[in-house]
C-alpha positions in Angstrom: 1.9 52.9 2.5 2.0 49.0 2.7 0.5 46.9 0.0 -2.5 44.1 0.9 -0.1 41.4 -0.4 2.4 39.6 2.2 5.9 39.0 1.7 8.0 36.1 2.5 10.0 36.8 5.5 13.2 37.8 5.3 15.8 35.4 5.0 17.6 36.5 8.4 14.5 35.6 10.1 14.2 32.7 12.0 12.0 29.9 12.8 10.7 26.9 10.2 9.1 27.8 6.7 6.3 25.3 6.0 5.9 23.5 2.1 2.5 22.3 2.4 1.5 19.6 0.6 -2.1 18.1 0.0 -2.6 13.7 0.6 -5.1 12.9 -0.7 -4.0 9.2 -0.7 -1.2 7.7 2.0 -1.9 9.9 5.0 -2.2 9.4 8.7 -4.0 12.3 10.3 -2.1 12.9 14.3 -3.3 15.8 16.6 -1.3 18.4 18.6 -2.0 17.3 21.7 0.2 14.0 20.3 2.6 16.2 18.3 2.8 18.7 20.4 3.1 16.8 23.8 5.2 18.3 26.3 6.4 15.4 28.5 6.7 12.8 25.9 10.0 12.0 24.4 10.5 12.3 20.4 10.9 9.3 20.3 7.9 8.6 21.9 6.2 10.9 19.3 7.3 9.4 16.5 6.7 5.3 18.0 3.3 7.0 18.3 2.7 8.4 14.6 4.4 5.1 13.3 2.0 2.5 15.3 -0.8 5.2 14.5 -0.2 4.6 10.7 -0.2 1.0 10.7 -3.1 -1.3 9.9 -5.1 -3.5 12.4 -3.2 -6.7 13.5 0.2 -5.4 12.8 3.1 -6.3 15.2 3.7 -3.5 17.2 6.5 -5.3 20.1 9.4 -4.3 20.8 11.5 -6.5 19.1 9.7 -5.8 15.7 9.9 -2.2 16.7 13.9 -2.3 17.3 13.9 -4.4 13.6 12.1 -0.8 11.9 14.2 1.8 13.6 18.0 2.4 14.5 17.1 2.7 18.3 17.8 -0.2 20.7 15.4 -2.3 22.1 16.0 -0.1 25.5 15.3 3.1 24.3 12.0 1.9 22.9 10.6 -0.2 25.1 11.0 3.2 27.9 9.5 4.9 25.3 6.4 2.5 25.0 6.1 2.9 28.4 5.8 6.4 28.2 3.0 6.3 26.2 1.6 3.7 28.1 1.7 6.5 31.3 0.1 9.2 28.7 -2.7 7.0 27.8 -1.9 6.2 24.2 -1.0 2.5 24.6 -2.6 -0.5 26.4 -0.9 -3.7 26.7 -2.3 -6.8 28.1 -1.3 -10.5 28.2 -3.5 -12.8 26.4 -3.3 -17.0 27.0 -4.2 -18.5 23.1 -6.0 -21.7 21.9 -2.9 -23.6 21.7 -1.3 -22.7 25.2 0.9 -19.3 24.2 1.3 -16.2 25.7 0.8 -13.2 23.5 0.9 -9.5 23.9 -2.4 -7.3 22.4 -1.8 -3.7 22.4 -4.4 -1.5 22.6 -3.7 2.5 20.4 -6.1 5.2 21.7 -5.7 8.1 19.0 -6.9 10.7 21.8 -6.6 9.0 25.2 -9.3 10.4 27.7 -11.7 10.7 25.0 -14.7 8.6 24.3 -14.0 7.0 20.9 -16.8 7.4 18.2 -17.5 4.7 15.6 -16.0 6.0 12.6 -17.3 5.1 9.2 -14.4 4.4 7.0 -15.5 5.4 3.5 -13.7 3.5 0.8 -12.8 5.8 -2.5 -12.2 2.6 -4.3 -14.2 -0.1 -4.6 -12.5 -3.4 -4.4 -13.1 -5.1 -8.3 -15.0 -8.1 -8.5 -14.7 -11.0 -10.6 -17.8 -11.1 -13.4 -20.6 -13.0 -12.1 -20.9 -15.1 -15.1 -17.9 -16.9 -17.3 -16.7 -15.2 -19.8 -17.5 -16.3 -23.3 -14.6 -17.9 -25.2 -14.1 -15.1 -27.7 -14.5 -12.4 -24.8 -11.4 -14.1 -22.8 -9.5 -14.8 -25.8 -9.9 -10.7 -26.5 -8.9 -9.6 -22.2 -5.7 -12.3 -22.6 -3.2 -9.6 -23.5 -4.8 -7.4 -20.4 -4.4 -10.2 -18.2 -0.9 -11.0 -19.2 0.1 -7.3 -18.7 -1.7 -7.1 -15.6 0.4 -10.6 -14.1 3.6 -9.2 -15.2 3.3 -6.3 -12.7 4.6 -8.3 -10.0 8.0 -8.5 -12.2 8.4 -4.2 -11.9 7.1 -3.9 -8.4 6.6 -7.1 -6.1 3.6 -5.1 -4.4 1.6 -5.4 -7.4 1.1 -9.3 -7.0 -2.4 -10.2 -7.7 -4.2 -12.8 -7.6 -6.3 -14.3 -10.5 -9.6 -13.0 -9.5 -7.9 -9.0 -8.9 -6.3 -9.7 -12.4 -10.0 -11.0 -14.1 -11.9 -8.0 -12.6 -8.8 -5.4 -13.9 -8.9 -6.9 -17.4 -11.9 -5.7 -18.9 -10.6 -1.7 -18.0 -6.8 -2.6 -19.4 -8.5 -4.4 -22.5 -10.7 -0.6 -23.0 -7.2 1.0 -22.4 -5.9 -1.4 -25.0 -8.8 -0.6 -27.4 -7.9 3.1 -27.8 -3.9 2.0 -29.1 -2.5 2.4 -26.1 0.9 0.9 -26.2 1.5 -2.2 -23.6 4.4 0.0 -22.2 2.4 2.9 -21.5 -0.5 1.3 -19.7 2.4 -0.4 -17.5 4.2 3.1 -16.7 0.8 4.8 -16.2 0.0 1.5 -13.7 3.4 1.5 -12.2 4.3 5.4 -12.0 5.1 7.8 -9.3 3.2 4.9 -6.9 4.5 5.5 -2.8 7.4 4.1 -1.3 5.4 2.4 1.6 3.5 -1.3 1.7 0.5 -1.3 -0.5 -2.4 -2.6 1.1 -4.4 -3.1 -1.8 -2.7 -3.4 -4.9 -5.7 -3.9 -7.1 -8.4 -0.9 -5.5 -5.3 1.2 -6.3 -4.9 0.0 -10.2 -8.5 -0.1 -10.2 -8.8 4.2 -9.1 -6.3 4.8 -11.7 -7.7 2.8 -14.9 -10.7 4.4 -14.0 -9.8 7.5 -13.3 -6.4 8.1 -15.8 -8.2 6.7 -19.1 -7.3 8.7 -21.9 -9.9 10.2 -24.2 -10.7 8.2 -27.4 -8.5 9.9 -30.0 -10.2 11.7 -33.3 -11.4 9.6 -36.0 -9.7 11.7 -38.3 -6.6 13.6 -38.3 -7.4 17.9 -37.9 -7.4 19.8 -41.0 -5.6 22.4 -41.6 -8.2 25.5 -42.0 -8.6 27.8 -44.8 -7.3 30.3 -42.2 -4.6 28.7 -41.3 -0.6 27.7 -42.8 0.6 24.7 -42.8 4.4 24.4 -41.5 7.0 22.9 -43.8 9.1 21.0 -41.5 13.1 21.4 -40.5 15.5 19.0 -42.5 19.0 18.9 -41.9 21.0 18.8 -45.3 22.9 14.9 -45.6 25.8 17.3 -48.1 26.4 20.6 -46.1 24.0 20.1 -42.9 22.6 23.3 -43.6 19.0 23.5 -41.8 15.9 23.7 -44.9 12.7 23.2 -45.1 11.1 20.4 -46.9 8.8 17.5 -46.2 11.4 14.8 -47.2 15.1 15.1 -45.8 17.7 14.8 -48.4 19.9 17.9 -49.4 19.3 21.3 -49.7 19.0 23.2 -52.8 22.2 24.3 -53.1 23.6 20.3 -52.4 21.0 18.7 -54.7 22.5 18.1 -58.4 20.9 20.2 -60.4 19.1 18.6 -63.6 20.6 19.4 -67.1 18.9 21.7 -69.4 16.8 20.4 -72.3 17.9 21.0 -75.6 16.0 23.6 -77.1 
């Protein structure tokens, strides 16, 4: 009789093994019938996910192209032309203002299908600068926020902002500041674990995580020890014989400590 549960496949068994993984931030969402085409080339595929994840206005030639990726400028202008034959890509020559030919390229995410307008939802409000000036005691008290907030740019170039990002961030840092949250923590908590790729907006990202990464305000007491509980006596290590004892001082042990002379009866 089998159990409900599955188990992994056997490790003679072929075929890929999936590690999924939930974005919730960074992500660019393809469909099969891109990733999964059966006459395009990989490197087709992969032009396509890469032009698919890049923002409006960016350079998408070939010569910027062949400057990303360890192809040649041959192998990826056939393979623009592949997905210009499967529908993805649109390329048309364009006369500017001042007399010069450009390229515009058109991306269709699913070619043969009526695009929708698509509402992008922001998570993150970009921060605005205070409608009114600051009062000169309220600046004075955000200068240390603003000062760690400018010195990003010296741990991760991406994090460059300008004065108004830096004005509207201050007031969170300063609350962040308030509870005796070290300089140095707020800076890793701002600076940690962020994505190898461009940022495209430095400050709606430090803005989600002062926001959303605040600590609690800590207790306005230390805890007391409960008539149902013991407190620990902590580890020393002895400075004579490094023996390990317990006391709330280091020093020596007992056996180390010279021992006080009897009083005369």
């Amino acid at each position: 009789m089998t159990s409900g549960k599955s188990s992994p496949a056997p490790a003679s068994s072929g075929g890929v093994t999936h590690v999924r993984h939930r974005h919730e931030t960074h992500f660019t969402v393809v469909g099969n019938h891109l990733a999964q085409h059966r006459s395009l080339s990989a490197i087709a595929i992969g032009l396509a996910v890469h032009i698919q994840s890049l923002p409006d206005g960016a350079s998408v030639g070939i010569k910027a192209l062949a400057a990303r990726f360890p192809e040649s400028e041959y192998r990826i202008a056939a393979a623009l032309k592949e997905l210009e034959a499967a529908g993805y890509l649109q390329r048309a020559k364009h006369r500017t203002a001042g007399q010069r030919i450009v390229t515009r390229t058109t991306y269709y995410e699913r070619p043969g299908v009526k695009p929708v307008a698509v509402r992008r939802v922001s998570l993150v409000k970009r921060p605005r600068a205070p409608a009114t000036a600051l009062s000169p005691e309220e600046e004075e008290r955000q200068r240390p926020a603003v000062a760690l907030l400018a010195a990003l740019r010296f741990r991760d170039p991406r994090l460059t902002l300008s004065v108004r990002d830096a004005h509207a961030l201050a007031p969170a840092v300063t609350t962040w500041l308030d509870l005796g949250i070290p300089d140095a923590q707020v800076t890793h908590a701002l600076i940690g674990g962020l994505p190898r790729e461009p940022l495209a907006r430095p400050a709606g990202l430090l803005a989600y995580r002062l926001a959303n990464w605040q600590p609690p305000e800590p207790p306005s007491a230390p805890p007391t020890i409960g008539p149902d509980r013991v407190a620990v006596v902590p580890l020393q290590d002895c400075d004579g014989c490094e023996r390990v004892f317990r006391s709330h001082e280091p020093g020596q042990c007992a056996d180390c400590r010279p021992q006080e002379p009897y009083a005369a009866a």
